[in-house]
C-alpha positions in Angstrom: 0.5 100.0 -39.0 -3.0 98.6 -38.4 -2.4 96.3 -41.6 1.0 95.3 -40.4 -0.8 94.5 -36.9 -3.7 92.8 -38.7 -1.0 90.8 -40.8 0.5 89.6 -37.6 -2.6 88.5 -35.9 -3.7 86.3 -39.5 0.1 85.2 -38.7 -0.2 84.1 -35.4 -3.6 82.1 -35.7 -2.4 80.4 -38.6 0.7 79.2 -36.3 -1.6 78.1 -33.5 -4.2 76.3 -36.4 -1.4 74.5 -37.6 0.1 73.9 -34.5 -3.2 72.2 -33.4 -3.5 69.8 -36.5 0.6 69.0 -35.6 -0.3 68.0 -32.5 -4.0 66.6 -33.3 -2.2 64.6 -36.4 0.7 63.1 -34.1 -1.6 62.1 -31.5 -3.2 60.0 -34.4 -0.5 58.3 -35.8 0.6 57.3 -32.4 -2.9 55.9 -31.9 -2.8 54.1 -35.4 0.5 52.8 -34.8 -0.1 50.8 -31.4 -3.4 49.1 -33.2 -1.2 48.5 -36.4 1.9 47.3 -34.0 -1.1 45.4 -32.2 -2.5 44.2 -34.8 0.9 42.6 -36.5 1.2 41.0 -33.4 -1.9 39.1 -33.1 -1.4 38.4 -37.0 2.1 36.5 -36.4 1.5 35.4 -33.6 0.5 31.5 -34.5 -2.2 29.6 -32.6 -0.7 26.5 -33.4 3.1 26.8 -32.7 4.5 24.1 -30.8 7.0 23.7 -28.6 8.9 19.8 -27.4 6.7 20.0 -24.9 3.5 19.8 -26.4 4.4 16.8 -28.3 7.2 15.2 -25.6 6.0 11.7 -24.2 3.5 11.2 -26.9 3.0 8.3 -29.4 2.2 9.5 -32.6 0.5 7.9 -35.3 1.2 8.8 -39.0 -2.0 9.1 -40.8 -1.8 11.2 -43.3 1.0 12.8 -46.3 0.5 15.3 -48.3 3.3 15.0 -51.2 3.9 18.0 -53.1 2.9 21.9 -53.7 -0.7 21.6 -54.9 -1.8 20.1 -51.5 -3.1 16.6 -52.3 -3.6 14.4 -49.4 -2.9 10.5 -48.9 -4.4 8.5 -46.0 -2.3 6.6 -44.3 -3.4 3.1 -43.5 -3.3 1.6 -40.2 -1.7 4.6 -38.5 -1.0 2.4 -35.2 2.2 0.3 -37.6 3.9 3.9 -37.7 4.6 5.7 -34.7 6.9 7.8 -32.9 7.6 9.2 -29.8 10.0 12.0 -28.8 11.7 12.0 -25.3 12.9 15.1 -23.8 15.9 13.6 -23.2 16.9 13.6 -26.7 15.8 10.6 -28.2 12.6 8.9 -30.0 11.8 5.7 -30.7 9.6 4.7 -33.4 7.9 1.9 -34.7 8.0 1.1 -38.6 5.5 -1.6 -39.0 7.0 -4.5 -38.0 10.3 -3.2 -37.2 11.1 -0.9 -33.9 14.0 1.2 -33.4 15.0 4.7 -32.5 17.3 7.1 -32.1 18.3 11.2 -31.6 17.0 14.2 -32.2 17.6 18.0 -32.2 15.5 20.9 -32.6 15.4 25.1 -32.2 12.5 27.0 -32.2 9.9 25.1 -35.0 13.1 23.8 -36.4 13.5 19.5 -36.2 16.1 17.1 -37.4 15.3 13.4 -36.5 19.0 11.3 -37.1 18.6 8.8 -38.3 19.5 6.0 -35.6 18.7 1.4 -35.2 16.1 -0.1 -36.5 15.4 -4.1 -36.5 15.7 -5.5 -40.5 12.7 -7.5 -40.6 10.9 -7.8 -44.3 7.6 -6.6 -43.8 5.7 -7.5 -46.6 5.2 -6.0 -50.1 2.9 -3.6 -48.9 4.5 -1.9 -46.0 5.8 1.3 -45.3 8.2 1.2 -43.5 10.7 1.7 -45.5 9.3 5.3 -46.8 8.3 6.2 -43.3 12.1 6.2 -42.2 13.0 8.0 -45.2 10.7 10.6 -45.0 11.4 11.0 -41.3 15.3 11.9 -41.4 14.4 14.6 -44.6 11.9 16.5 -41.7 12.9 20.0 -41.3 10.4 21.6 -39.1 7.1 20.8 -36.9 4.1 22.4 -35.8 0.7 21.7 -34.6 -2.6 21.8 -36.6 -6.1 20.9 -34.8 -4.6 18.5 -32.2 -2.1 16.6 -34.9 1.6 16.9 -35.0 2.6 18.4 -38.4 6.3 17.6 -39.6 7.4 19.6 -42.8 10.3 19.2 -45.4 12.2 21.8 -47.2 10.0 20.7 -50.1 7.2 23.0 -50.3 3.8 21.5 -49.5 4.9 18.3 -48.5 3.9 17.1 -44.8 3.6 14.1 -42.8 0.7 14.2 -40.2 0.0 12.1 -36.7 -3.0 12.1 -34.2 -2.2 10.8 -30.8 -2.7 7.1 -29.9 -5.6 6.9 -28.4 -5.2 5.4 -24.8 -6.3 2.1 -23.9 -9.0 2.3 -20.7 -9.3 -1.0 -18.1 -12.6 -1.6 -19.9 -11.0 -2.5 -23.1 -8.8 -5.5 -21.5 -11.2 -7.2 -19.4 -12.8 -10.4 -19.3 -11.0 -11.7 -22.0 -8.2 -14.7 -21.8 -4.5 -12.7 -23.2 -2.2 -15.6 -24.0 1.7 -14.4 -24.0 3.0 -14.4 -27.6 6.7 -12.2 -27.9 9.2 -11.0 -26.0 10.8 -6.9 -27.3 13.9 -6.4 -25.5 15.8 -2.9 -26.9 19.2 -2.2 -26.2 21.0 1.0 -27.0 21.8 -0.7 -30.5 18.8 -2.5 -31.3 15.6 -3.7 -31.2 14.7 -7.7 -30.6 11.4 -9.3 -30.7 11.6 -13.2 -29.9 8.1 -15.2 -30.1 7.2 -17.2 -27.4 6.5 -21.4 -28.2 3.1 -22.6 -26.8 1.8 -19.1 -26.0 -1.8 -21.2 -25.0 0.2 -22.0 -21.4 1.2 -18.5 -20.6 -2.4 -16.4 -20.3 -3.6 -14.2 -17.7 -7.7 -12.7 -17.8 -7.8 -9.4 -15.8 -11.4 -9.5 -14.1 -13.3 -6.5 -13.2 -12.7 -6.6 -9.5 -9.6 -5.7 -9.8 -8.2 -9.4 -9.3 -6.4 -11.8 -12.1 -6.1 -15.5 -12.5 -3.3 -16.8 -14.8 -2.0 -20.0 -16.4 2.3 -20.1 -16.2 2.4 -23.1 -17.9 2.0 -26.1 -15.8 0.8 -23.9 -12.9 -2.0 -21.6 -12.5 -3.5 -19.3 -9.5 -5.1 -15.8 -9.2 -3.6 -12.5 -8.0 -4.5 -8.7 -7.8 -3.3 -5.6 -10.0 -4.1 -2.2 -10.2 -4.9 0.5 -13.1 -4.3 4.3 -13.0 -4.5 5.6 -16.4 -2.1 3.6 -18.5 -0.6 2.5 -15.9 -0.4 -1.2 -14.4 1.1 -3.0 -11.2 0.3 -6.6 -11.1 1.1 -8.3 -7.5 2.7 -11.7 -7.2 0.3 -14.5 -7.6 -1.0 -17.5 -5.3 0.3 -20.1 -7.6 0.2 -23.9 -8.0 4.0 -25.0 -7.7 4.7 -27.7 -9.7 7.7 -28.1 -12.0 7.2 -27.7 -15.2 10.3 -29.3 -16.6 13.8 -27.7 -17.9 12.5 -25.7 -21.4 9.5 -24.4 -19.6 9.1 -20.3 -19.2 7.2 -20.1 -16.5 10.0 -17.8 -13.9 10.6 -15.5 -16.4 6.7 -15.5 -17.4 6.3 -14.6 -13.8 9.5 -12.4 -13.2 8.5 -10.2 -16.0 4.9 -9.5 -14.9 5.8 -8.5 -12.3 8.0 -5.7 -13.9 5.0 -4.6 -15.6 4.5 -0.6 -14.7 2.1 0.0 -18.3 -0.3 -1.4 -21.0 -1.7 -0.1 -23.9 -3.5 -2.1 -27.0 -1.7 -2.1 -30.5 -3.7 -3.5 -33.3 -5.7 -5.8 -30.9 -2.5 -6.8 -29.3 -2.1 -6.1 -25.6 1.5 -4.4 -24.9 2.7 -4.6 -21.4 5.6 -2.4 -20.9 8.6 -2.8 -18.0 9.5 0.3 -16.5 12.1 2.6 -18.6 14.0 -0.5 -20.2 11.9 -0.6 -23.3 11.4 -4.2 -23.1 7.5 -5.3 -23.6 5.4 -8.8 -23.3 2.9 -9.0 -25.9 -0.3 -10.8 -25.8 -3.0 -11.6 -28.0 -6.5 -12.6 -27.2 -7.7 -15.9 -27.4 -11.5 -15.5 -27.0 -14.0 -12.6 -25.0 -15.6 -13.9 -22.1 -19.1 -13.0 -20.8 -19.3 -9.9 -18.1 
């Protein structure tokens, strides 16, 4: 009886041990499998996803492809002739050297498809891009972000384009110098028109550094005031000489246009002045620096 009591006791504590190591080893493996669930986590979740928004209402510039699997990297030259610029609305517009155009596109999640949409026809010289810089952009599949640049990927493995933002133009970087009107871009829904403008020496306008302007319009010239907030740029009517300038002169739309003008920015050396949300821009390019 005392052995079959004995027995029982052994039994019993045994039970309780492995009780204890059940309970001791499940508390464990829950611990283990929060800092393993944790851990995935942190491991998928990607510091450089992007959303539309983070590259929405941005001008891109391509600078860089990299054109198969083992990774080797081309530079692109003179980033600012290739651009593009997503909407939220839907659209982008691009600019392909020395053609412009643009069109829709459509994305879910890091998933992108740019359609292919207009673009102007001008021959751009033997050694342009453009022509591979469409191309590549309608066979995008995907986009992400890597160290501030906008990554766009193919179905191809190991084969990227990359673009770094434009980098703004300040008020310092247009002043003082005499900006003679050269070209006219007016976009429509279907395309893209540049027209130059004859005798661009009597359309100019020199922004000074008290916020005031003087300007040539042809036969006439006078001096108004503007204002800069960012990239933004209102420039007021001007008190102007009022002579008439004959029947092929430019000077009312030179005139009408400014003062459309709502943005600037500097392309290449070339001073773009944009009109609201039409898309249409006055282009300018400098004639000489003057002394501050």
């Amino acid at each position: 009886m005392l052995n079959t009591q004995k027995i029982m006791t052994l039994l019993f504590i045994c039970v309780l041990a492995s009780a204890a190591l059940l309970v001791s080893g499940c508390t464990d493996t829950t611990d283990i499998t929060e800092e393993t669930s944790n851990g995935q986590s942190e491991a998928q979740k990607d510091p450089e996803a992007a959303s539309i928004d983070d590259i929405a209402d941005i001008n891109w510039q391509w600078s860089a492809l990299t054109g198969d699997e083992t990774g080797n990297l081309s530079t692109i030259p003179d980033p600012q002739r290739y651009t593009i610029q997503f909407s939220k609305d839907g659209t982008y517009g691009i600019r392909a050297d020395c053609n412009g155009g643009g069109g829709e596109y459509s994305f879910e999640g890091d998933h992108l498809i740019i359609e292919p949409g207009f673009t102007t026809l001008v021959y751009c010289g033997p050694e342009s891009l453009d022509s591979q810089y469409l191309s590549l952009l309608h066979d995008v599949t995907g986009f992400s972000m890597e160290d501030e640049k906008l990554v766009l990927s193919f179905e191809e493995e190991g084969k990227q384009m990359f673009f770094v933002k434009e980098s703004p133009a300040s008020s310092e970087d247009i002043l003082n110098i005499e900006w003679q009107w050269t070209g006219i871009v007016e976009s429509t829904e279907d395309a893209v028109s540049q027209t130059a403008v004859a005798e661009p020496e009597n359309y100019s306008i020199i922004f000074q550094a008290d916020e005031r302007y003087s300007i040539k319009a042809d036969c006439n010239v006078g001096s108004g005031e503007y204002a800069i907030k960012g990239n933004n740029l209102t420039i007021a009517t001007p008190a102007l000489t009022k002579a008439y300038c004959g029947p092929d002169s430019m000077d009312v739309l030179y005139l009408s246009m400014l003062s459309n003008v709502t943005a600037f920015s500097l392309q290449n050396g070339r001073l773009v002045l944009s009109l609201g949300n039409s898309g249409d821009e006055m282009l300018f390019d400098m004639k000489e620096a003057f002394a501050q």
